[in-house]
C-alpha positions in Angstrom: -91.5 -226.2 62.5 -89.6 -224.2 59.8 -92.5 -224.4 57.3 -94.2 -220.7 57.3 -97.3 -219.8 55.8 -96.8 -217.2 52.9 -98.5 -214.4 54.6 -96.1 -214.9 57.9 -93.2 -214.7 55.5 -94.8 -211.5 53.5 -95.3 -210.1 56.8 -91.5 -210.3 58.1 -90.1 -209.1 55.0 -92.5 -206.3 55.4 -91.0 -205.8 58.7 -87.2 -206.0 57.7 -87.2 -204.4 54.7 -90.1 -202.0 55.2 -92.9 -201.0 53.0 -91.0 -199.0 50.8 -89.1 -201.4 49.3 -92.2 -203.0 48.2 -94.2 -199.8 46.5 -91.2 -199.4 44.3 -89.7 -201.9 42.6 -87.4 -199.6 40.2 -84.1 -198.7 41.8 -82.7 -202.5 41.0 -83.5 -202.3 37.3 -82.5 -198.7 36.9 -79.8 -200.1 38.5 -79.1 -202.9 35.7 -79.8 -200.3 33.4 -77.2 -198.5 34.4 -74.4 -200.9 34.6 -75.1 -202.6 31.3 -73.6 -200.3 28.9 -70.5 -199.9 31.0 -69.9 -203.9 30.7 -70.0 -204.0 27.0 -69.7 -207.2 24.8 -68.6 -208.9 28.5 -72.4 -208.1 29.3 -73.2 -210.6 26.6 -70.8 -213.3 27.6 -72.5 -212.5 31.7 -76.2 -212.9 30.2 -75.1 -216.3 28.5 -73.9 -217.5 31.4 -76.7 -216.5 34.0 -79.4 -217.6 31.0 -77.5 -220.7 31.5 -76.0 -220.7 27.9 -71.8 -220.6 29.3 -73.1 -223.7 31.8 -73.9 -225.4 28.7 -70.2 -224.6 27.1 -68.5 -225.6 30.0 -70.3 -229.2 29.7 -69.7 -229.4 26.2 -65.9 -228.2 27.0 -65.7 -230.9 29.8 -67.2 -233.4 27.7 -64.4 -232.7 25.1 -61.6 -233.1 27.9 -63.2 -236.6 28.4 -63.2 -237.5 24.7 -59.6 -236.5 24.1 -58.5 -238.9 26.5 -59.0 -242.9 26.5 -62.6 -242.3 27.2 -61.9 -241.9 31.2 -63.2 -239.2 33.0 -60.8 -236.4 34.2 -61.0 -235.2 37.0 -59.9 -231.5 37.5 
């Protein structure tokens, strides 16, 4: 009963967010835009980790926690 057919969903999101939202789609990447240049080099180290580049350091971080010890897993 919580399965919805796409045009159901298209057509509440149309009613809660109104059409406008919709038409224009630039305010959130002016938005981006915007805040980018304030952030800096830290923008860089954000974008790794969303494009899932600081997930990856934080496995090959843990993975060196586990090696430095006698080969057991620790946990926090």
């Amino acid at each position: 009963e919580f399965l919805l057919d796409p045009n159901e969903v298209r057509a509440r999101m149309l009613k809660s967010f109104g059409t406008e939202n919709f038409t224009q789609p630039q305010p959130q990447p002016q938005a981006l835009k915007t805040t980018t240049p304030v952030f800096g080099t830290s923008s860089g180290n954000l974008g790794s980790v969303l494009s899932g580049g600081g997930y990856h350091a934080g496995l090959k971080h843990h993975q060196s926690t586990v090696t430095r010890s006698t080969g057991e897993w620790v946990d926090r």
